[in-house]
MIMAR-943225 format. One record per residue (C-alpha): residue number from 1; residue in three letters; chain; x, z, y. Coordinates in nm, 2 decimals, always signed. Layout:
<sites>
     k     r   c        u        w        v
   NUM   ALA   A        X        Z        Y
...
</sites>
This chain:
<sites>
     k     r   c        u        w        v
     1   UNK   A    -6.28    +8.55    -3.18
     2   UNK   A    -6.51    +8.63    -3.50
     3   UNK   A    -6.71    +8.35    -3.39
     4   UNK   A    -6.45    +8.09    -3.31
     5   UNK   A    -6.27    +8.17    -3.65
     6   UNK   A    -6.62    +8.15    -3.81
     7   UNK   A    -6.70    +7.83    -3.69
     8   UNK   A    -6.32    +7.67    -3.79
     9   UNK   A    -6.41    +7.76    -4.16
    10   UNK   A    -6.75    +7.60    -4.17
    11   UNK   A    -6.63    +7.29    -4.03
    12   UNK   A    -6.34    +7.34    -4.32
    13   UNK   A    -6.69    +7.38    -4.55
    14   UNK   A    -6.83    +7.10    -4.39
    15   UNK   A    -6.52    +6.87    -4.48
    16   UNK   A    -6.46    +6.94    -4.84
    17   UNK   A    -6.83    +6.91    -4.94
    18   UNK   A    -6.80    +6.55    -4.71
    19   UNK   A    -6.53    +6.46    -4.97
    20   UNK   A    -6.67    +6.53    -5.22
    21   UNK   A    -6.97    +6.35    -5.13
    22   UNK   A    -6.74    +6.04    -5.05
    23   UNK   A    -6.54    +6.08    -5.39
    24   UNK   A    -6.87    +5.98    -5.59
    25   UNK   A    -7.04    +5.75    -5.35
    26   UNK   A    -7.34    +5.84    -5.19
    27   UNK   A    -7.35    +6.18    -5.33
    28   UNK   A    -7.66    +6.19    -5.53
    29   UNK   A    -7.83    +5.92    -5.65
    30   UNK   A    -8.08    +5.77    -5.56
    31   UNK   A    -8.21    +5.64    -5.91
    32   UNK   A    -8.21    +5.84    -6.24
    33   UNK   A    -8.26    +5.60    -6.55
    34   UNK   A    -8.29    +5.79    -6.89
    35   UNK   A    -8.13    +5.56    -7.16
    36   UNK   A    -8.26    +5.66    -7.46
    37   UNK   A    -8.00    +5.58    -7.80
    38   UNK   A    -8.08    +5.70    -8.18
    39   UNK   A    -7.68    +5.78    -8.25
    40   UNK   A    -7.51    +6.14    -8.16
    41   UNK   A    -7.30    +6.14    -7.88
    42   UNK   A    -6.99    +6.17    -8.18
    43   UNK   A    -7.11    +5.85    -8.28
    44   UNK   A    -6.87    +5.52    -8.13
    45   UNK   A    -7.23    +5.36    -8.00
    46   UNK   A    -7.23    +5.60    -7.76
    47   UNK   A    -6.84    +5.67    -7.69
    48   UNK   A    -6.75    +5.34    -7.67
    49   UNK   A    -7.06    +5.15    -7.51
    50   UNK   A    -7.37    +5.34    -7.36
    51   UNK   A    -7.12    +5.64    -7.19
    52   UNK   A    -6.88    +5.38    -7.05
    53   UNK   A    -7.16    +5.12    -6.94
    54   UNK   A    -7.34    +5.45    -6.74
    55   UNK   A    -7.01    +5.51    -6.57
    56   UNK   A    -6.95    +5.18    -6.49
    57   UNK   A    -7.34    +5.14    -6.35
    58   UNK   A    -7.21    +5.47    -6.13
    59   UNK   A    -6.92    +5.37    -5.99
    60   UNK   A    -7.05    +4.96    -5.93
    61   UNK   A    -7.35    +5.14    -5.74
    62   UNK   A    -7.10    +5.37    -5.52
    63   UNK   A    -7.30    +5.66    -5.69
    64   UNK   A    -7.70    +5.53    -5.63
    65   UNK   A    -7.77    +5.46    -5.95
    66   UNK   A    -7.71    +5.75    -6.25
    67   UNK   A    -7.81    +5.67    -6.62
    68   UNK   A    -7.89    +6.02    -6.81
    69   UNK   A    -7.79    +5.91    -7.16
    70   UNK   A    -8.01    +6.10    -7.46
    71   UNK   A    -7.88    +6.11    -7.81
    72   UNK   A    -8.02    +6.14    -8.17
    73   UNK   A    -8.32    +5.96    -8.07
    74   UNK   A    -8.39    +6.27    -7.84
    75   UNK   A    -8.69    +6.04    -7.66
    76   UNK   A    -8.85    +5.83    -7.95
    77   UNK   A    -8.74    +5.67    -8.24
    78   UNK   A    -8.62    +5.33    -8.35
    79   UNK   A    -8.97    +5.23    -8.49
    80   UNK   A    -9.13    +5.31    -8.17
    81   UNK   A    -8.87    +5.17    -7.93
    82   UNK   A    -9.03    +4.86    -7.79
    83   UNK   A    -9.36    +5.05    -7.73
    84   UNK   A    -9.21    +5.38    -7.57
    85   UNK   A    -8.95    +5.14    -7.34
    86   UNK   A    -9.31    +4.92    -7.20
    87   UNK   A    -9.46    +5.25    -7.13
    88   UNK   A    -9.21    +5.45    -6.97
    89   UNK   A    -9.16    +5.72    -7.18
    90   UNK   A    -8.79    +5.64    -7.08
    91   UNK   A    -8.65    +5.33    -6.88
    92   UNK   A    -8.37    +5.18    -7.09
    93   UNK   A    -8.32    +5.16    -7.48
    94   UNK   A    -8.30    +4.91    -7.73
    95   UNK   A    -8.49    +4.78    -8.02
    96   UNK   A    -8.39    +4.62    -8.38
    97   UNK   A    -8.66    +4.33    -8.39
    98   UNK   A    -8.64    +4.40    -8.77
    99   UNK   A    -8.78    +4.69    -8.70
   100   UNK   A    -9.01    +4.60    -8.47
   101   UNK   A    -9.20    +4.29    -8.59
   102   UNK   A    -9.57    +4.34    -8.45
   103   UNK   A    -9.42    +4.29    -8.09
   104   UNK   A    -9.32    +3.98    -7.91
   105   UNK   A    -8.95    +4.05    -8.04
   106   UNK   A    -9.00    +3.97    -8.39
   107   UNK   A    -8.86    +3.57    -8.32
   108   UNK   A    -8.57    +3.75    -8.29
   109   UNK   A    -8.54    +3.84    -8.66
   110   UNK   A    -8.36    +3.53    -8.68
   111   UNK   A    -8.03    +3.70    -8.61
   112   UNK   A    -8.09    +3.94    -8.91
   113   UNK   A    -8.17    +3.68    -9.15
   114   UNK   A    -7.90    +3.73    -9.46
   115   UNK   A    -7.54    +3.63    -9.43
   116   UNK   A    -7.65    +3.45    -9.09
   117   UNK   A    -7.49    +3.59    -8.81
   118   UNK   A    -7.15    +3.83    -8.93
   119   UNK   A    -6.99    +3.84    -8.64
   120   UNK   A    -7.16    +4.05    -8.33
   121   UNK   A    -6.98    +3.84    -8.07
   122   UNK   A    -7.18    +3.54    -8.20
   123   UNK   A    -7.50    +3.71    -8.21
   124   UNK   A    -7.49    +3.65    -7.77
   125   UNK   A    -7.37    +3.28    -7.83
   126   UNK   A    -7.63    +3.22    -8.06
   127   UNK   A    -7.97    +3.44    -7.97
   128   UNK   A    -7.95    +3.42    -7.57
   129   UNK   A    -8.00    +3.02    -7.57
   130   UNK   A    -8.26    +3.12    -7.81
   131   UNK   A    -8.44    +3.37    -7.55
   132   UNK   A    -8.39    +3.11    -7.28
   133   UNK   A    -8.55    +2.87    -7.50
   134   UNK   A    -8.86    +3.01    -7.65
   135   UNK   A    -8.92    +3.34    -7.51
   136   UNK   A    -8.90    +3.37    -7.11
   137   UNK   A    -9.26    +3.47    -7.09
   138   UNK   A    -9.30    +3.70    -7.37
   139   UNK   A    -9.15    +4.01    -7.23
   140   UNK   A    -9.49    +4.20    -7.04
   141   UNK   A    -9.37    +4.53    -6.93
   142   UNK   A    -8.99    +4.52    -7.02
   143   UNK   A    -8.71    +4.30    -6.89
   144   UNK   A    -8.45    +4.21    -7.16
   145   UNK   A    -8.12    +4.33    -7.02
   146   UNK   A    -7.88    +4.21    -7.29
   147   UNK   A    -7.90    +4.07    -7.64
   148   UNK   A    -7.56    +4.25    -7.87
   149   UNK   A    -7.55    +4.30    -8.26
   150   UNK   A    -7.40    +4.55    -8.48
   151   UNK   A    -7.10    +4.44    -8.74
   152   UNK   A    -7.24    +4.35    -9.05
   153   UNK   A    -7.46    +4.54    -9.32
   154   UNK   A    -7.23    +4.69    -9.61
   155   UNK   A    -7.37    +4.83    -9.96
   156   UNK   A    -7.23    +5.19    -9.94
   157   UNK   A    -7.32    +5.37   -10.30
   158   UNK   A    -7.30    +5.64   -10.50
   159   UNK   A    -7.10    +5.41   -10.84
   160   UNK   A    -6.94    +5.14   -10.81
   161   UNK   A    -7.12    +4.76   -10.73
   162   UNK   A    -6.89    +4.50   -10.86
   163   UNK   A    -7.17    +4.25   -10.86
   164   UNK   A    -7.53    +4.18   -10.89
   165   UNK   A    -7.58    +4.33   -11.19
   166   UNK   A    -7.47    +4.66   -11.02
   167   UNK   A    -7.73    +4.65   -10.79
   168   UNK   A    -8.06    +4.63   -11.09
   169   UNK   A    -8.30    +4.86   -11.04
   170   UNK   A    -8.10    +5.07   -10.85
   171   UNK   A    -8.26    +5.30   -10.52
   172   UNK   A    -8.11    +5.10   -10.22
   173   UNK   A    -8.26    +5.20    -9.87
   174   UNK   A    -8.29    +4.91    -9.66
   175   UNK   A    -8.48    +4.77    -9.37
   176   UNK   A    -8.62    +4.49    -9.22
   177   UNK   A    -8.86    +4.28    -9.42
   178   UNK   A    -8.58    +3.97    -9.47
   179   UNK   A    -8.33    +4.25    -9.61
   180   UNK   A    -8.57    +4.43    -9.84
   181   UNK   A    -8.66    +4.07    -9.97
   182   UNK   A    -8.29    +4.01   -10.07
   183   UNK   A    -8.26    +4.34   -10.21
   184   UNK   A    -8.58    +4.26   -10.43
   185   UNK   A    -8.39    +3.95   -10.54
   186   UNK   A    -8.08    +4.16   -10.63
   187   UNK   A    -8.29    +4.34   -10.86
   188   UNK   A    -8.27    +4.63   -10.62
   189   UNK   A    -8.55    +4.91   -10.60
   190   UNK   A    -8.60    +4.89   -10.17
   191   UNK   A    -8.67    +5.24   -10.03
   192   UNK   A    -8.75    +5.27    -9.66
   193   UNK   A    -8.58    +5.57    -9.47
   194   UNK   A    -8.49    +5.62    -9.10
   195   UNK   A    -8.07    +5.61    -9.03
   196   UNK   A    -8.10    +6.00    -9.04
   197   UNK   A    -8.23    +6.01    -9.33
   198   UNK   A    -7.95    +5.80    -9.51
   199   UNK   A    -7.68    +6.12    -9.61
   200   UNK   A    -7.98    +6.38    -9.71
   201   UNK   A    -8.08    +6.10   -10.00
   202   UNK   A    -7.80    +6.02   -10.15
   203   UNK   A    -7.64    +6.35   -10.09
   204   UNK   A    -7.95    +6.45   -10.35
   205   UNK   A    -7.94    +6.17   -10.52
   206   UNK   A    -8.30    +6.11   -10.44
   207   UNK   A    -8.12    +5.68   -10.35
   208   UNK   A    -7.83    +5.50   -10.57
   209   UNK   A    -7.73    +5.30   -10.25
   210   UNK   A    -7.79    +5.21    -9.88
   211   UNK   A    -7.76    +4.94    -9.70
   212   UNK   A    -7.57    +5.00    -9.35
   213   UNK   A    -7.23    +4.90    -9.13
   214   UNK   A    -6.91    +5.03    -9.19
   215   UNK   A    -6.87    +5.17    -8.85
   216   UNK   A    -7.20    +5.34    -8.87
   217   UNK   A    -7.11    +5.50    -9.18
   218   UNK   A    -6.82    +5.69    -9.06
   219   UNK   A    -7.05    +5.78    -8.76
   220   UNK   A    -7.30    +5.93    -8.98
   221   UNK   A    -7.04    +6.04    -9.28
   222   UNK   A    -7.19    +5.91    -9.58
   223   UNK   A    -6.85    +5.86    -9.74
   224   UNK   A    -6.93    +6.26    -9.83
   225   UNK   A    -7.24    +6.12   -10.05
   226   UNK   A    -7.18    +5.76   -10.13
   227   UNK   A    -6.78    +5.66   -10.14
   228   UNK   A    -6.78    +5.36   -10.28
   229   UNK   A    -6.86    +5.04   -10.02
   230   UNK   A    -6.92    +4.68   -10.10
   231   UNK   A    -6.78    +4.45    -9.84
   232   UNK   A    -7.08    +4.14    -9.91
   233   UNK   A    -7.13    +4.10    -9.52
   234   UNK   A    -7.53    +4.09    -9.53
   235   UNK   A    -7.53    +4.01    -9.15
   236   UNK   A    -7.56    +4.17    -8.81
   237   UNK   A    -7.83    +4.36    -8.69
   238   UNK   A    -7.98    +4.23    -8.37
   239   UNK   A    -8.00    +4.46    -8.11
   240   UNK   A    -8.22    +4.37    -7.83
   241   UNK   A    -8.14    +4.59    -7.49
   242   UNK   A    -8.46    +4.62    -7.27
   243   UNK   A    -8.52    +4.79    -6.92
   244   UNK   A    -8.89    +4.91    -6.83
   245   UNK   A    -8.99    +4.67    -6.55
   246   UNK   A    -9.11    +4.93    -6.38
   247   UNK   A    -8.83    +5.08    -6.33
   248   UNK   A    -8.65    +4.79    -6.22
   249   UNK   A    -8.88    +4.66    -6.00
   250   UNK   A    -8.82    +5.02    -5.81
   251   UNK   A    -8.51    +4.93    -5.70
   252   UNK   A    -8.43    +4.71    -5.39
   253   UNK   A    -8.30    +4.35    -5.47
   254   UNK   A    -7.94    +4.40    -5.43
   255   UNK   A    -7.93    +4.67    -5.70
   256   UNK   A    -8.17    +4.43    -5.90
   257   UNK   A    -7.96    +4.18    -5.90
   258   UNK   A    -7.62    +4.35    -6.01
   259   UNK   A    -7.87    +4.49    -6.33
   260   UNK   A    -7.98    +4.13    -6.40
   261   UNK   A    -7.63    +3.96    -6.30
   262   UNK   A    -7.41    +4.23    -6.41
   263   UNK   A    -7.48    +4.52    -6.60
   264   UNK   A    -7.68    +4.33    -6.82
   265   UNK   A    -7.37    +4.14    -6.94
   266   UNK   A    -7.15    +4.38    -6.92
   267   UNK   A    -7.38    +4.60    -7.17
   268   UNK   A    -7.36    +4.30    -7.40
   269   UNK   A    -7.02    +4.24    -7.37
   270   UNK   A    -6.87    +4.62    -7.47
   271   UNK   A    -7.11    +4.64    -7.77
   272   UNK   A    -7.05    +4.34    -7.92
   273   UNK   A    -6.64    +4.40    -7.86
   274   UNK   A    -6.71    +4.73    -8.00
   275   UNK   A    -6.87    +4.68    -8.33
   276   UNK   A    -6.64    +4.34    -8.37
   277   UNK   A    -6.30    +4.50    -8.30
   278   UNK   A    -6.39    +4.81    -8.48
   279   UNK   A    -6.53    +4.68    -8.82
   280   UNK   A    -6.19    +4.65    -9.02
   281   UNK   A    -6.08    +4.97    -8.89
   282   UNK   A    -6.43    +5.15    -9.00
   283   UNK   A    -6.34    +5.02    -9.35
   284   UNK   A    -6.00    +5.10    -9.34
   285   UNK   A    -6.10    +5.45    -9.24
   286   UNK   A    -6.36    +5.48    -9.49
   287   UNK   A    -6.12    +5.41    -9.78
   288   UNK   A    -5.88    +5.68    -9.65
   289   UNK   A    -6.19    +5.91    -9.68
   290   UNK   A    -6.28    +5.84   -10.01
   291   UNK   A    -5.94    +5.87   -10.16
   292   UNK   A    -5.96    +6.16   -10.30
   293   UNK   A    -6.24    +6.11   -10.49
   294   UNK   A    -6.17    +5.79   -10.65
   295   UNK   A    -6.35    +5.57   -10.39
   296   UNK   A    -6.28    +5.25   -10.25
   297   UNK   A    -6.40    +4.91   -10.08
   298   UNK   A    -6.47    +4.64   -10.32
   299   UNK   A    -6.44    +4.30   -10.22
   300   UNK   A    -6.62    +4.05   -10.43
   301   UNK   A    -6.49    +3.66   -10.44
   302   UNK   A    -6.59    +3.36   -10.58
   303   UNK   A    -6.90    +3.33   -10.80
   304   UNK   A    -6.99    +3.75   -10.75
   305   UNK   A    -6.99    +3.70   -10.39
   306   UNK   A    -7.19    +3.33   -10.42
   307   UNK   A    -7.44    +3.55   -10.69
   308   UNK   A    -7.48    +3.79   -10.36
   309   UNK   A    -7.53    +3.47   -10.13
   310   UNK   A    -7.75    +3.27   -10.30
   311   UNK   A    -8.12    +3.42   -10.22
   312   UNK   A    -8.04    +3.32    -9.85
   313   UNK   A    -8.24    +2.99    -9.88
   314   UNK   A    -8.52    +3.14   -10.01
   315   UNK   A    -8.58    +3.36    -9.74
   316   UNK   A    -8.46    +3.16    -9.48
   317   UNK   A    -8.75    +2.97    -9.56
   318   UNK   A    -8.98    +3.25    -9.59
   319   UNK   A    -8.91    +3.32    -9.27
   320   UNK   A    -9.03    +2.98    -9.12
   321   UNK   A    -9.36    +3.08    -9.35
   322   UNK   A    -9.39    +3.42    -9.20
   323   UNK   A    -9.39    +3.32    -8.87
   324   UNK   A    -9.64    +3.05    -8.91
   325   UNK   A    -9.87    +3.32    -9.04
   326   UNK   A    -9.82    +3.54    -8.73
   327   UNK   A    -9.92    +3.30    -8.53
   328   UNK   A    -9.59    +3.14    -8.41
   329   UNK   A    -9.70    +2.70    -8.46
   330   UNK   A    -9.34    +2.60    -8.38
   331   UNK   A    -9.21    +2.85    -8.62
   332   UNK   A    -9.00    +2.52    -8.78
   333   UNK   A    -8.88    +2.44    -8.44
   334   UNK   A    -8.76    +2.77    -8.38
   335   UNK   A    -8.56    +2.78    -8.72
   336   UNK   A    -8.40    +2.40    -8.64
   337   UNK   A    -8.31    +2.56    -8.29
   338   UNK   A    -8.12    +2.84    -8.42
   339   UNK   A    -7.95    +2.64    -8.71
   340   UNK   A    -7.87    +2.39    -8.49
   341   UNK   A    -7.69    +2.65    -8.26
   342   UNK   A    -7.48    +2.80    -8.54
   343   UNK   A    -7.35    +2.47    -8.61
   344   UNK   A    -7.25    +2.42    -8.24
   345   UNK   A    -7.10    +2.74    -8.23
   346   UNK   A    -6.92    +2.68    -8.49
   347   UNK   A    -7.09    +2.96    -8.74
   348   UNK   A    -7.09    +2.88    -9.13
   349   UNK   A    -7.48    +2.83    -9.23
   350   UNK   A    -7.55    +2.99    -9.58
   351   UNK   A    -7.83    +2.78    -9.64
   352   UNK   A    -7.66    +2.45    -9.57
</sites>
C-alpha cells in the first residue's frame, strides 16, 4: 500500500514539473545570451525595449533562447562597446558610432551630424539603406542586428539658455566629435564625461550645462542639478545594435534566421517607438519636476533657434573632410547618399 500510494504521488511530481516545463517551452534553454546595456534597470531603455525584446526572444523561441540582460554598464562601457561585443566579453550590446570612431562604425556618424536626424523612427529609414549601401563587408566579428536612435539631444543647465549668447564660455559636457564642434561654435567650453558622470558635475557645479535627451534625463534625474532645459533639437544619437558572430553562428539556422529576420527588427522597431512616443512626455515630466524651483523648458523660435542652427553647414562639411582623412575615398559619395535619402524620406536638411 505504502508503495502503491508512493508511486501515485511521484507520478503527481512527475506531472506538475512536466507542466511546468511545457508552460515555458522547452524548459531550459538552450542558449544564454548576455546583453550588455549602460542604463539601470529603472531607466525606460531597459523597461520599455531590452526587457520586453528578451521576453519576446523567449517566448518566439518556445523557451531555447534566454537573453540575461546586465545594467549600468555592468560588462563594459560605452567607449569600449564595439571592441568588448567582437571579442565576446558579452554577445549582444550596442555602440554610439560617435563614440566609437576608430572602428568600422564611424560612417555611421552621419546620423549624429547636428539637427540631421530628430526623429528616431527616421534614423532606420534613413541609416539601414546606408548600411546596405556602403557597409556590408565591414562588420568582422559582429553582425549588426538593428540600427535605432535615441530622441533628440537637449541643453539641460544649471541657468537659463535663452540663446546663443547663453551658451559663451559656459562648461557644457558633450560628446561626439560633430557635437563638441558645434558646441565650440556656440561659444561653449566642451567637457568630456561618461552619462554617469553627468548629475555628480553639475550637482557640484564642476559643468554649467550638458548636452543629453529629455527622456534620458528623467532616467538619470538631472532635473535635481540642472532644471532648466532648452528644447534646440541637436539630433538623435545613432545607436548601432550588434550580436558577436560567434555567438550567432552557435545557433542552428532556424534560430539564425528568426535573429536576422526577426528579432533584429523587432529590437529596432520598440526602441525607436520608444524614444519617439516618449519624447514630449519626458519634457512634459521634466517641467513638472522643476516647478518648484523655478525651472522650465525653453523653446527658442525664429532667429535664436536659426543662431542655434546655423554651424550645421560647417560641419556637415567637416565631416566629408574627416572622413577623407580616415581613409574613407568616397567620403563625398557617402554624404550625397545620405542627403539624398533624407530628402526622399521626406526629412528637412539643415544644410540645404
Amino acid at each position: 500500500m505504502k508503495k502503491s500510494l508512493l508511486g501515485v504521488m511521484l507520478l503527481a511530481v512527475l506531472a506538475v514539473l512536466s507542466g511546468c516545463a511545457s508552460a515555458s517551452g522547452s524548459g531550459k534553454a538552450e542558449y544564454v545570451y548576455s546583453f550588455n546595456i549602460q542604463p539601470a534597470a529603472t531607466h525606460k531603455f531597459h523597461t520599455d525595449v531590452v526587457a520586453p525584446w528578451a521576453e519576446y526572444v523567449e517566448e518566439q523561441t518556445d523557451g531555447r533562447v534566454k537573453i540575461e540582460i546586465y545594467n549600468s554598464g555592468a560588462l563594459g562601457n560605452l567607449a569600449s562597446a564595439y571592441e568588448d561585443i567582437e571579442g565576446g566579453l558579452y554577445d549582444i550590446g550596442y555602440v554610439s558610432p560617435s563614440a566609437s570612431t576608430s572602428t568600422p562604425a564611424f560612417p555611421l556618424t552621419l546620423g549624429d551630424l547636428p539637427f540631421a536626424i530628430l526623429d528616431p523612427m527616421d534614423s532606420p529609414k534613413v541609416l539601414q539603406p546606408f548600411i546596405d549601401e556602403f557597409m556590408q563587408d565591414e562588420f568582422e566579428d559582429s553582425i549588426p542586428l538593428a540600427i535605432s536612435a535615441t530622441d533628440a539631444y537637449q541643453l539641460i543647465t544649471t541657468e537659463p539658455v535663452e540663446t546663443v549668447e547663453d551658451v559663451k564660455n559656459k562648461k557644457v559636457i558633450v560628446s561626439g566629435k560633430e557635437r563638441v564642434q558645434l558646441i565650440e561654435l556656440w561659444g561653449g567650453v566642451p567637457v568630456t564625461l561618461g552619462i554617469e558622470e553627468n548629475y555628480q558635475a553639475l550637482d557640484r557645479g564642476t559643468v554649467d550645462q550638458t548636452t543629453y535627451t529629455a527622456i534620458g534625463t528623467n532616467g538619470f534625474r538631472l532635473f535635481e542639478a540642472a532644471p532648466y532645459m532648452t528644447k534646440v533639437d541637436i539630433g538623435a544619437t545613432t545607436l548601432l545594435f550588434l550580436m558577436n558572430e560567434r555567438a550567432l553562428d552557435k545557433l542552428p539556422d532556424d534560430l539564425k534566421k528568426q535573429f536576422e529576420e526577426d528579432f533584429g527588427p523587432k529590437l529596432s522597431e520598440l526602441n525607436s517607438k520608444m524614444y519617439s512616443e516618449g519624447a514630449a512626455d519626458a519634457m512634459v515630466q521634466f517641467e513638472q519636476e522643476v516647478a518648484d524651483k523655478g525651472g522650465r523648458v525653453i523653446v527658442p523660435e525664429g532667429e535664436a533657434l536659426e543662431e542655434f542652427r546655423a554651424p550645421a553647414g560647417q560641419i556637415w562639411e567637416e565631416w566629408v573632410k574627416n572622413a577623407e582623412k580616415k581613409g574613407y575615398d568616397n567620403a563625398q559619395e557617402m554624404m550625397d547618399f545620405f542627403t539624398k535619402t533624407l530628402e526622399e524620406q521626406g526629412i528637412d536638411n539643415p544644410v540645404d
